[in-house]
C-alpha positions as CSV (number, residue, x, y, z in Angstrom):
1,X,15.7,8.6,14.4
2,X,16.9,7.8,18.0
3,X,14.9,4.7,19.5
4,X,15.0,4.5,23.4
5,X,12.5,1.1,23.5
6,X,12.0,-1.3,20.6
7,X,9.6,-0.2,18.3
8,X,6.6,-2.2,17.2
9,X,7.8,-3.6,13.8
10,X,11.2,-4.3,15.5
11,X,12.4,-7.9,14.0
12,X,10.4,-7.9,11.1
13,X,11.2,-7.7,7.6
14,X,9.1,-6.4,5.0
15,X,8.4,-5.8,1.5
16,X,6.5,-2.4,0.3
17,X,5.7,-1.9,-3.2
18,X,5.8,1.3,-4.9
19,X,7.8,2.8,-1.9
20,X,9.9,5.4,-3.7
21,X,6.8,8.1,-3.3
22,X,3.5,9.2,-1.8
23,X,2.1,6.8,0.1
24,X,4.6,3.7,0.0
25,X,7.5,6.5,1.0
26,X,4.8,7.6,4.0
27,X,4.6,3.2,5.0
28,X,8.8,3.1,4.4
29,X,9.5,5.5,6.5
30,X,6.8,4.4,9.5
31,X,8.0,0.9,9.2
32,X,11.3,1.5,9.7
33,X,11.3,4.2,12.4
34,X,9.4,1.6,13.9
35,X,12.2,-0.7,13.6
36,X,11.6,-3.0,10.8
37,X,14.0,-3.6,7.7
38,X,12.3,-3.0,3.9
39,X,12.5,-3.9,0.7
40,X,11.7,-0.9,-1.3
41,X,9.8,-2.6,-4.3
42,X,10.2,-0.5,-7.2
43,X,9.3,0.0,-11.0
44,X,11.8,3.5,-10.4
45,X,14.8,2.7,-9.5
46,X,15.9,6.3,-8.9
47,X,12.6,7.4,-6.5
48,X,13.6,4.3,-4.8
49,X,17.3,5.0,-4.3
50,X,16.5,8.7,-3.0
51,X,14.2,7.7,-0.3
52,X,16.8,4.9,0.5
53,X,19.6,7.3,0.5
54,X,18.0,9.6,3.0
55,X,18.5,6.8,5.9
56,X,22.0,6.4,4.8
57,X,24.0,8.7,7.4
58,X,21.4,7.1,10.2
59,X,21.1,4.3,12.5
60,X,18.8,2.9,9.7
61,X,21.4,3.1,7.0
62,X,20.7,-0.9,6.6
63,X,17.2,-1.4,7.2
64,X,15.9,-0.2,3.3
65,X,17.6,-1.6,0.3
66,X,15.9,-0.9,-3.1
67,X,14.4,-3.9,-5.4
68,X,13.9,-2.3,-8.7
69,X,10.8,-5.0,-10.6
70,X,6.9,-4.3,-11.6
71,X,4.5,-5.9,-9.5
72,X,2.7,-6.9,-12.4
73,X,5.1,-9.5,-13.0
74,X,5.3,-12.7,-11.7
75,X,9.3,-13.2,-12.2
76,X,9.9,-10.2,-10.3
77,X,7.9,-10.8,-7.0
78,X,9.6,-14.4,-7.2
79,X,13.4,-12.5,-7.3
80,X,11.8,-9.5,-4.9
81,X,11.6,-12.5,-2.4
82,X,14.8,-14.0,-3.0
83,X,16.8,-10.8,-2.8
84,X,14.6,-10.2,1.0
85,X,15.7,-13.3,2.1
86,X,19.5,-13.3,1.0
87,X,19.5,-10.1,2.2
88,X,17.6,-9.9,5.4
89,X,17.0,-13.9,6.5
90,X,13.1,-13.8,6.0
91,X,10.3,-12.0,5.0
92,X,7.1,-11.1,7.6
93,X,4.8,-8.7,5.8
94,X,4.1,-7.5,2.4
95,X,2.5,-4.2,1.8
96,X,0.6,-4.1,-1.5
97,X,0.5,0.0,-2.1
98,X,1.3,0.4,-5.9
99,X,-1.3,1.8,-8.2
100,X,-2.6,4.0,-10.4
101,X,-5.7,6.4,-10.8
102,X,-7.1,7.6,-14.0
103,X,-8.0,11.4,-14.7
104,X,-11.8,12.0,-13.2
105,X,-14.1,11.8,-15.8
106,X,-17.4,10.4,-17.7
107,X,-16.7,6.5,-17.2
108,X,-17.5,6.3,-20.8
109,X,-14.7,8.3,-22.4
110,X,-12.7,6.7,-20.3
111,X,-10.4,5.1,-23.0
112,X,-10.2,1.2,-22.7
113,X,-6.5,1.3,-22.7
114,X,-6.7,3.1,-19.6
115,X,-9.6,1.0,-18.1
116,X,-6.9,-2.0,-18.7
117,X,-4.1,-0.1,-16.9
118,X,-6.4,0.2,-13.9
119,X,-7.6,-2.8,-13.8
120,X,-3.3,-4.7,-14.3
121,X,-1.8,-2.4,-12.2
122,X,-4.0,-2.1,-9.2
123,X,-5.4,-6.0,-9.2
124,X,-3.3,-8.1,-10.5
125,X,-0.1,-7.6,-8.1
126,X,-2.6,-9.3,-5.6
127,X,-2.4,-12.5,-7.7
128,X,1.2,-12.6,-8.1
129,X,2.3,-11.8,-4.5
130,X,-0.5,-14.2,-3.1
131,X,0.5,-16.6,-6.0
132,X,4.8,-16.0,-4.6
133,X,4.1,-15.0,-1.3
134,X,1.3,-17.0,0.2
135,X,3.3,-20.0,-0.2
136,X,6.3,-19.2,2.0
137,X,4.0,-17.1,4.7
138,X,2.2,-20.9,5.1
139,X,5.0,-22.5,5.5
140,X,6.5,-20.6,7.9
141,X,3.1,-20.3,9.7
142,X,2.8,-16.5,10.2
143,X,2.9,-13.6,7.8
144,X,1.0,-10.5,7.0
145,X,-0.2,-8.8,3.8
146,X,-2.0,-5.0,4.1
147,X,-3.9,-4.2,0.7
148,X,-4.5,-0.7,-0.1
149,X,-7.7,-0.1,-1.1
150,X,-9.6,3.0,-1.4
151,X,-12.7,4.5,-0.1
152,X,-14.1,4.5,-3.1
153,X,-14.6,1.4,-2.6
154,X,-17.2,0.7,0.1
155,X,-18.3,4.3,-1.4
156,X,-17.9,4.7,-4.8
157,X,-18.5,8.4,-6.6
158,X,-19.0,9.2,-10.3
159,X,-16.5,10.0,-12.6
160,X,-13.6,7.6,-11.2
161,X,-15.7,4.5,-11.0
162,X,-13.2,2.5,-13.1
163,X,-10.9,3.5,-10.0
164,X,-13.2,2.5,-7.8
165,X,-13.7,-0.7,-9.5
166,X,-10.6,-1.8,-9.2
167,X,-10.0,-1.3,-5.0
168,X,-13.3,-2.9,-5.1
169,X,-11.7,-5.9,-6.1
170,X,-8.4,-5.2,-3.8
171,X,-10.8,-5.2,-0.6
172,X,-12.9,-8.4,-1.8
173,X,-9.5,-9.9,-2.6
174,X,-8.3,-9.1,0.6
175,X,-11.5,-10.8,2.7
176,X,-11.1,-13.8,0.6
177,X,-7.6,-14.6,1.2
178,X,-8.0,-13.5,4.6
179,X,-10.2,-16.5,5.3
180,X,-8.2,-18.3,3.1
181,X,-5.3,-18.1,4.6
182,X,-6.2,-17.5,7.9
183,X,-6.1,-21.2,9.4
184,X,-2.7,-21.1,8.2
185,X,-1.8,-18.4,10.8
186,X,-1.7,-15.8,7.7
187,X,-3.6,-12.2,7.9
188,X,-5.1,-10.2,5.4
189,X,-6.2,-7.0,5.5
190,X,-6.9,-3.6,3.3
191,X,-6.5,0.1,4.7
192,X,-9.1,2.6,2.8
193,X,-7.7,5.7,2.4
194,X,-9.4,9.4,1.6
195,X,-8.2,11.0,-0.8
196,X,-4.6,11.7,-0.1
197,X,-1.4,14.4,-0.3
198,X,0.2,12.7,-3.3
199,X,0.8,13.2,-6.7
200,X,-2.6,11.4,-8.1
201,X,-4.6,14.6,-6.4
202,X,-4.9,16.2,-10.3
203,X,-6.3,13.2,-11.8
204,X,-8.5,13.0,-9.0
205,X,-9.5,16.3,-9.6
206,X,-10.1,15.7,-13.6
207,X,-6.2,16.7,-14.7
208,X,-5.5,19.9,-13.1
209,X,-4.8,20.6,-9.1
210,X,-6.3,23.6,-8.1
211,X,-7.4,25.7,-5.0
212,X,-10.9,25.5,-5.6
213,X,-11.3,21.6,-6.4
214,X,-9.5,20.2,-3.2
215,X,-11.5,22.7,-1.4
216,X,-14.5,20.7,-2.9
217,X,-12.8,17.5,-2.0
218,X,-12.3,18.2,1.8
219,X,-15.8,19.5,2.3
220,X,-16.7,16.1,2.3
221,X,-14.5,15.0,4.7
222,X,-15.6,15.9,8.4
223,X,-12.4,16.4,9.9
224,X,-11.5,19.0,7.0
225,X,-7.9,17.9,5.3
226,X,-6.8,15.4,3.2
227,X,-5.3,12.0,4.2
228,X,-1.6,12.1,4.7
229,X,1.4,9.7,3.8
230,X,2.4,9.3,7.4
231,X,-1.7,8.5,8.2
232,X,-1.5,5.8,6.1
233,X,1.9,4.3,7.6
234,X,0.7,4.3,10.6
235,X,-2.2,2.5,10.0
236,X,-0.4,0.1,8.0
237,X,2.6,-0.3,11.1
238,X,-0.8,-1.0,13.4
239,X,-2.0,-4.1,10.8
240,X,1.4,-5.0,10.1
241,X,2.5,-5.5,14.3
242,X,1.7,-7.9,16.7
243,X,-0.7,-5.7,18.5
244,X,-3.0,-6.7,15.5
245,X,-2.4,-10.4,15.7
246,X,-6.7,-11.3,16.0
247,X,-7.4,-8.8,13.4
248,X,-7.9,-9.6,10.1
249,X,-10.2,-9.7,6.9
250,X,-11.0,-5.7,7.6
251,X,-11.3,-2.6,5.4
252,X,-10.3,-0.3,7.5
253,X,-11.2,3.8,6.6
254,X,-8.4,6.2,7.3
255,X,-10.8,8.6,5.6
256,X,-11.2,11.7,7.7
257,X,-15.3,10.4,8.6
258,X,-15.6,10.2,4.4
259,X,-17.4,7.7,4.4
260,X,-20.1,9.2,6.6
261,X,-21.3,11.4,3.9
């Protein structure tokens, strides 16, 4: 897209995990149309690539270059940093987006090996990027990580409460190392979403996506739809920029009034 005034990521680099679809393509996008550069951290290296591709013919064509790694691992968030700064002189913000959701359900037929996916995928890429990444933000004395959570966490509902559980622990993470890290000049924070326009909806819905089950879902949600992709960027670009420099340690809902109910 044509930009007549900088935008308000312009300058900054940053890295987005599991940006190759749904939400994290919905942050990619916002970021850079906002003028920041990305590393597209992703376990598919092809989702990655096509979402990178699509900026290629653009005045964008540099700012998103794919990092194929899981989050889960330690060794990768150490290289996903390297590669950032080799290729883009820094790093200013880290967007912690990919996870997983099991199929909605009786929490005890949920099958443990399932319970354990939750729990690895959706907590523990916290612990390594803190573990990588809070380092070099210190040093440098500024830097910015946005967590997403869920609304099931301030609000947990049957049936996904192993779900729930763990963006329970990605929002309490995210206040701890916000004041943590905070004297350092380092800001936390954790955007709650609704649920959202991506491809989790039929697990969310107990396996099967139908007409009559979102229409359940979105009577709960005063302002009548689903989140979007592009909601969630642009809260993210808002936590992420400068105009959100005294904010930090928040779980904030981009639920539609959810969380009213």
């Amino acid at each position: 897209m044509s930009r007549n005034h900088p935008g308000r990521l312009e300058g900054k680099v940053a890295i987005v995990t599991g940006a190759g679809m749904g939400l994290g393509e919905g942050i990619t996008r916002k970021f850079i149309s906002e003028g920041a550069r990305v590393l597209l951290f992703e376990i598919s290296f092809s989702h990655g690539r096509k979402v990178a591709d699509s900026f290629a013919d653009g005045e964008d064509k540099d700012k998103a270059v794919v990092f194929q790694g899981d989050v889960t691992e330690l060794g990768d968030w150490e290289r996903a940093l390297q590669v950032c700064v080799e290729m883009f002189g820094k790093l200013d913000i880290v967007v912690n987006n990919a996870g997983v959701v099991h199929r909605s359900g009786p929490s005890h037929e949920v099958p443990r090996s399932e319970y354990d996916r939750i729990m690895h995928i959706n907590v523990s890429p916290l612990y390594q990027s803190a573990k990588v990444i809070g380092p070099y933000f210190i040093k440098q004395r500024h830097g910015v990580f946005v967590n997403i959570s869920s609304i099931s966490a301030p609000r947990p509902r049957p049936n996904l409460v192993w779900y729930a559980g763990s963006k329970g622990a990605v929002s309490a993470i995210s206040k701890g190392l916000a004041a943590e890290f905070g004297p350092s000049g380092v800001r936390v924070n954790a955007i709650c979403p609704v649920v959202a326009e991506t491809g989790m909806v039929a697990s969310v819905l107990g396996g099967t996506d139908t007409v009559e089950g979102r229409a359940g879902l979105t009577k709960a949600i005063p302002l009548g739809r689903f989140a979007t992709p592009r909601d969630i960027g642009n809260a993210a670009c808002f936590l992420a920029s400068d105009e959100a420099d005294f904010i930090t340690g928040v779980e904030l809902p981009v639920d539609g009034g959810r969380a009213l109910n």
